[in-house]
N, C-alpha and C positions, 0 to 999 in steps of 0.2 A: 297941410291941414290934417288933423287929426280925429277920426270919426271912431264913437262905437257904433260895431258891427257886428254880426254874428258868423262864425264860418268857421272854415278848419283849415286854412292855409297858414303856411308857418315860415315865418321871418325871423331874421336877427340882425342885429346890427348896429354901430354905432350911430346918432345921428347929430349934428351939430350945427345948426342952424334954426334960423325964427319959425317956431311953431303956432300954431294956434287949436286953440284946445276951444273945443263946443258940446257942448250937453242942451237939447231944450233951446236950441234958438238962441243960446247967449253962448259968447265966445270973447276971450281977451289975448293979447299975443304974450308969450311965454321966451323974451330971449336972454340968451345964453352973457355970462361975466364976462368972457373974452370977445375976444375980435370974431366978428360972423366969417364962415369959414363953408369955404364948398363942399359938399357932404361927400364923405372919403369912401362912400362906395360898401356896398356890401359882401360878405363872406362866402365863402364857395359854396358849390349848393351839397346839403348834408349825406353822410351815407344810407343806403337803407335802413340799417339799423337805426341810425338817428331818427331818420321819418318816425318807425315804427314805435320807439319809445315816444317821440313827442306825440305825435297821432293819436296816441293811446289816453293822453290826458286830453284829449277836446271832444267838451261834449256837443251834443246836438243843437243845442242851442247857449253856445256859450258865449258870455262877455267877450269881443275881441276889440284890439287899437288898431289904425289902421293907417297908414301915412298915403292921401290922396288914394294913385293907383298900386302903390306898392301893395306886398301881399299882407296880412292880416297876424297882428300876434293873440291868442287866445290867453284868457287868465290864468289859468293854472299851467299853461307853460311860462308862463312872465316870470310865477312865482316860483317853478321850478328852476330856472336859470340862477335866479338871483337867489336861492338855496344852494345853489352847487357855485356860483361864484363866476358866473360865467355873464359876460356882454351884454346888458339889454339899454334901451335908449332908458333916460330915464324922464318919470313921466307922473306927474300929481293922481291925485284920487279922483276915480270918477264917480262917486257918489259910491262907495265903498266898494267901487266893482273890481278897483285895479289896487297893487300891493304901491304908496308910493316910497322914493330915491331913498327914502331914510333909512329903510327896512337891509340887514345886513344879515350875510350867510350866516346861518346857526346850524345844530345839533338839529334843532326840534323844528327847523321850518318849515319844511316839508310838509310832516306829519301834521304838524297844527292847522297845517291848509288843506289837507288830502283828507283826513279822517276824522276829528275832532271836530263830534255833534256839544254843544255847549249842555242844551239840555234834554233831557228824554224825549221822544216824541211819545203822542198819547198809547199810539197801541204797546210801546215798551210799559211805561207805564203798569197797563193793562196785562201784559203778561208776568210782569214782575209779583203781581197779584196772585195768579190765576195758577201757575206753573207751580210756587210753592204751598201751596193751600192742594192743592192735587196731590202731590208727593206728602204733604203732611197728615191727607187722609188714608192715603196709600201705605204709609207709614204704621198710621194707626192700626187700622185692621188688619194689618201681617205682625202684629206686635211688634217692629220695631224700635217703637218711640213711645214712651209716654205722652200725657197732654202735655207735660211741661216742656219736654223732648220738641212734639209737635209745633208747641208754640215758639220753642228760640231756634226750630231747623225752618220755620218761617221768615224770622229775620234774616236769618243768615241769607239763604234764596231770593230772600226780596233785593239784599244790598248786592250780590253777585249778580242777577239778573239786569237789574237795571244798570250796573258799570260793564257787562259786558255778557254779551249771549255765549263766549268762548270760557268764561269762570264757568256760566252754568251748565253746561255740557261737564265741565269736569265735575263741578259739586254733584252732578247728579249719579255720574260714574262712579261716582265715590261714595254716595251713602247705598246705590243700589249693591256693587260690589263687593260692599263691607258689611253689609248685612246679608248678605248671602253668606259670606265666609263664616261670617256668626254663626250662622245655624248649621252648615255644616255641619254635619257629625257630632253635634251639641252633645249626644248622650258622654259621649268622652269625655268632654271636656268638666261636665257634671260631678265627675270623678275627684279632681281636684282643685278646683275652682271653688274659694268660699261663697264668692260675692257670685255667683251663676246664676241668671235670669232665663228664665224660659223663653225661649225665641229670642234671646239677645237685646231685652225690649233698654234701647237710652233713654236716660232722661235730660235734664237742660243744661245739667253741669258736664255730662259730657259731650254735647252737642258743641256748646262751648269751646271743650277743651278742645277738642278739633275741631271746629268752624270757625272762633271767635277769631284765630289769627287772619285766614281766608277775606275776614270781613272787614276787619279793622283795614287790610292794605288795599281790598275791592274800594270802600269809602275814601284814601289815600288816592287811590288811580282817579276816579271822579273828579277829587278836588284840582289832582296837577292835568290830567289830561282831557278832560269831560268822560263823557257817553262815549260808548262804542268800540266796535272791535277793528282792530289794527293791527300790520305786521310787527313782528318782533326785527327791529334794527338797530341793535346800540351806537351803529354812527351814527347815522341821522335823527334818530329818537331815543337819545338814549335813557332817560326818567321815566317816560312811558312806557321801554322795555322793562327798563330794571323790575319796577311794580306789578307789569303780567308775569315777569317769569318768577317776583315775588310769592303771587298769587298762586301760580300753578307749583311750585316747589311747596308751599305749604300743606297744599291737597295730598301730593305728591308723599311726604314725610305723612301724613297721618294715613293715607291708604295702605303704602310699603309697610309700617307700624302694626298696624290691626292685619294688612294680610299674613306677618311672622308670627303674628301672637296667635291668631285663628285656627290657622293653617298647617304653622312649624310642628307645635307639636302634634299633632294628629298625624302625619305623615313622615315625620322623626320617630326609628325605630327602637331608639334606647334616647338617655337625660341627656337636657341639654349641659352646655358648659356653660360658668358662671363668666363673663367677658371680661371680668377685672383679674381672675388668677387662672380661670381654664380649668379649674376644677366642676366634676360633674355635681346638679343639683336635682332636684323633683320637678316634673313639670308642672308648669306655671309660677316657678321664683320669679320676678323680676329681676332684669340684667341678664335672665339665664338665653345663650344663643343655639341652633343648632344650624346645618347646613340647606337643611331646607326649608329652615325660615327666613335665610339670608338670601333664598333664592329667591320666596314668596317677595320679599320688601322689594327685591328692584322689580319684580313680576308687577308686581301694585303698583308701582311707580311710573312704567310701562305703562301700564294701561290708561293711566292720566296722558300722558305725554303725548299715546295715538290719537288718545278722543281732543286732547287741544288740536290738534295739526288736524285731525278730518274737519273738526269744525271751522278751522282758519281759511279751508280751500271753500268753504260752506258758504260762511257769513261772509267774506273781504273780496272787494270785487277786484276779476283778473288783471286788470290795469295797475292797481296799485300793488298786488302780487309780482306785476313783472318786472318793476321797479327796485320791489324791497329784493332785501338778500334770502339766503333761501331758509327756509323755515321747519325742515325736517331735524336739524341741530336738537330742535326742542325735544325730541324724544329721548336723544343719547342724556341730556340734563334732567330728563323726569326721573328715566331710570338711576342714575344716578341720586338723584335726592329721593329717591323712596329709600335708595338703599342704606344713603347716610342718615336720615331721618331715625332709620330706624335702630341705626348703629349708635345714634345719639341718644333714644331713646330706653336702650337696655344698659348705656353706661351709667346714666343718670340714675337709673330703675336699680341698679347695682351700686350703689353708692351715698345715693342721697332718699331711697325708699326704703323702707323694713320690710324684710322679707323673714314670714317663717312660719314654721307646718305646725299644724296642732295635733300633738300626737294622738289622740283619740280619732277624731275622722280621719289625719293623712290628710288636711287638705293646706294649702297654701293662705294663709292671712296676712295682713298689710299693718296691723296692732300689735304693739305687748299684750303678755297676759299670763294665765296659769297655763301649764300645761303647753305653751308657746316657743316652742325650741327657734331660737335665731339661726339664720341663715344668710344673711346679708343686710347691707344696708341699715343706715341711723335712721330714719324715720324724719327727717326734714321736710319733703315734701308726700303726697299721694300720690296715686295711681292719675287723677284727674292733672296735677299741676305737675306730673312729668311729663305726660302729654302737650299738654300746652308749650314749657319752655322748650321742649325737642321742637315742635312745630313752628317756635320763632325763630330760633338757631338754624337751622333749615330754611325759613324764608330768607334771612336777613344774610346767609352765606353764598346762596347757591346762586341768586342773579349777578353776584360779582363774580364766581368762577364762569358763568354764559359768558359775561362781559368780556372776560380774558381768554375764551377760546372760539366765541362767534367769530371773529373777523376771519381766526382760520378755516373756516368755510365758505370762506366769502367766494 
């Protein structure tokens, strides 16, 4: 006979003979296509390790089946077994408490049983609110952001927040970051900067050009995965992976970006070189690189990378931590994509933007014009839509290169 129970004892085993299955005082006998057959006994008893992995998934009060006086299988070891491929008897639905015989090892079983909240609960909800509406006034009155800045660094917060508390840790790292590097030593940059804004203040088209990717694939994770924050595993999960380490490589490319461009030349002591022939230009050409702005972009990159991984130890509880693979990887791949983000970014910025100095101020401009000496680039895209396409090329490469060197960390 077959009973739910509650408990943390752990069995496995094949069973093959007349069962009977009871919910609620009603019960009908369940038997087997072949010839009834004396039950063959069960499997040696597990190592400690085993205990300790399975243990780790039963909760205190959790669904279990239970054969007469045998011992007790909990749910989420049922469903872990039969994710990894391994022996459990097989056994209908108990009013959805148990996974039933149909369900076959996948990529994503695991995870869609372990972590995957369907929809927000109310207080995400509420923070998804509250979190970006703070940082938008915060914004304001350090002149970071215009209203219009204000109003689309609101979306963007609301869609990262609510697909995952580990996006907004990084979005936040990144606009706090990147506007400090802004003001930085702004009088410099004053110098040869046409377009230069007092305190760095954005507006919505550039919030966009670096948040809009962030958001677009945060609303993508939602759809395939739900809510919530989960290990990075591309065996077991791998769609789910692919679209956070999406999400964080695109942070990643616009932080590395803005901290070379901020940063490089303030602390580069002669011009940079242009990246397409290596010859020196004026600071601030687009495409122009120097060495410590290649430094800054993986630096910025970095710093996305620690703040996912403190927050992953933060937000994901240790049980499902001990299970997944390990999860510090993520930072070798931020750094990395800040640094190519940004290498992406000056190629583009060198080839497909207009760069050239107006002889009269000496400053760097992005238009033809009188008195407009060329210096690189045709003028196909702006300063805003080379940001953006480095910021997709960068999401859309970098979780496939995680994909091909996680496992070596396995």
């Amino acid at each position: 006979m077959i009973q739910t129970t509650t408990g943390s004892s752990i069995s496995q085993g094949p069973v093959d003979y007349p069962l009977t299955f009871s919910v609620q005082n009603t019960s009908r006998e369940i038997m087997p296509s072949s010839e009834v057959q004396e039950p063959v006994g069960y499997p040696p008893v597990p190592s400690k390790q085993d205990e300790l992995q399975q243990s780790l998934l039963i909760g205190k009060h959790e669904t279990s089946i239970a054969f007469d006086d045998k011992p007790t299988i909990p749910e989420s070891l049922y469903k872990y077994r039969i994710c990894h491929g391994q022996q459990v008897s097989s056994l209908e639905k108990d009013l959805g408490a148990l996974v039933d015989q149909s369900l076959k090892p996948s990529k994503q079983c695991v995870a869609a049983s372990a972590y995957e909240d369907e929809l927000p609960s109310p207080a995400r909800w509420l923070l998804a609110v509250l979190i970006p509406v703070a940082v938008a006034v915060w914004g304001l009155k350090g002149r970071s952001v215009s209203i219009s800045g204000a109003v689309a660094g609101f979306v963007v917060g609301f869609l990262l927040t609510v697909s995952s508390y580990q996006f907004l840790v990084c979005l936040l790292v990144f606009f706090v970051s990147s506007s400090k590097a802004t003001k930085f030593r702004s009088w410099k940059k004053k110098k040869y900067e046409s377009e230069f804004k007092e305190g760095g203040e954005r507006n919505w088209i550039q919030v966009i050009s670096n948040g809009g990717i962030p958001s677009e694939l945060a609303l993508l994770f939602m759809i395939e995965c739900g809510v919530g924050e989960r290990p990075i595993d591309f065996i077991k999960d791998y769609n789910c992976s692919w679209f956070a380490v999406s999400v964080v490589s695109a942070l990643c490319g616009a932080n590395g970006d803005t901290w070379a461009s901020e940063l490089g030349p303030v602390f580069a002591k002669g011009d940079p070189i242009l990246i397409t022939n290596l010859r020196k230009v004026p600071k601030g050409t687009n495409g122009g690189v120097s060495l410590p702005g290649l430094l800054f972009s993986a630096l910025g990159g970095t710093l996305i990378g620690i703040s996912y991984y403190i927050s992953h130890l933060l937000f994901i509880k240790q049980e499902y931590l001990f299970l997944s693979s390990p999860q510090w990887p993520i930072i070798i791949i931020a750094t990395f994509a800040g640094f190519f983000g940004s290498l992406v970014d000056s190629l583009l910025g060198a080839t497909i933007q207009f760069s050239g100095i107006n002889q009269k101020s000496g400053k760097i401009v992005e238009t033809k014009g009188k008195e407009i000496k060329h210096i690189s680039g045709i003028g196909i895209l702006d300063n805003h839509s080379v940001n953006l396409v480095s910021t997709l090329i960068t999401a859309l490469l970098m979780p496939e290169v995680a994909s091909a060197l996680w496992p070596m960390f396995e």
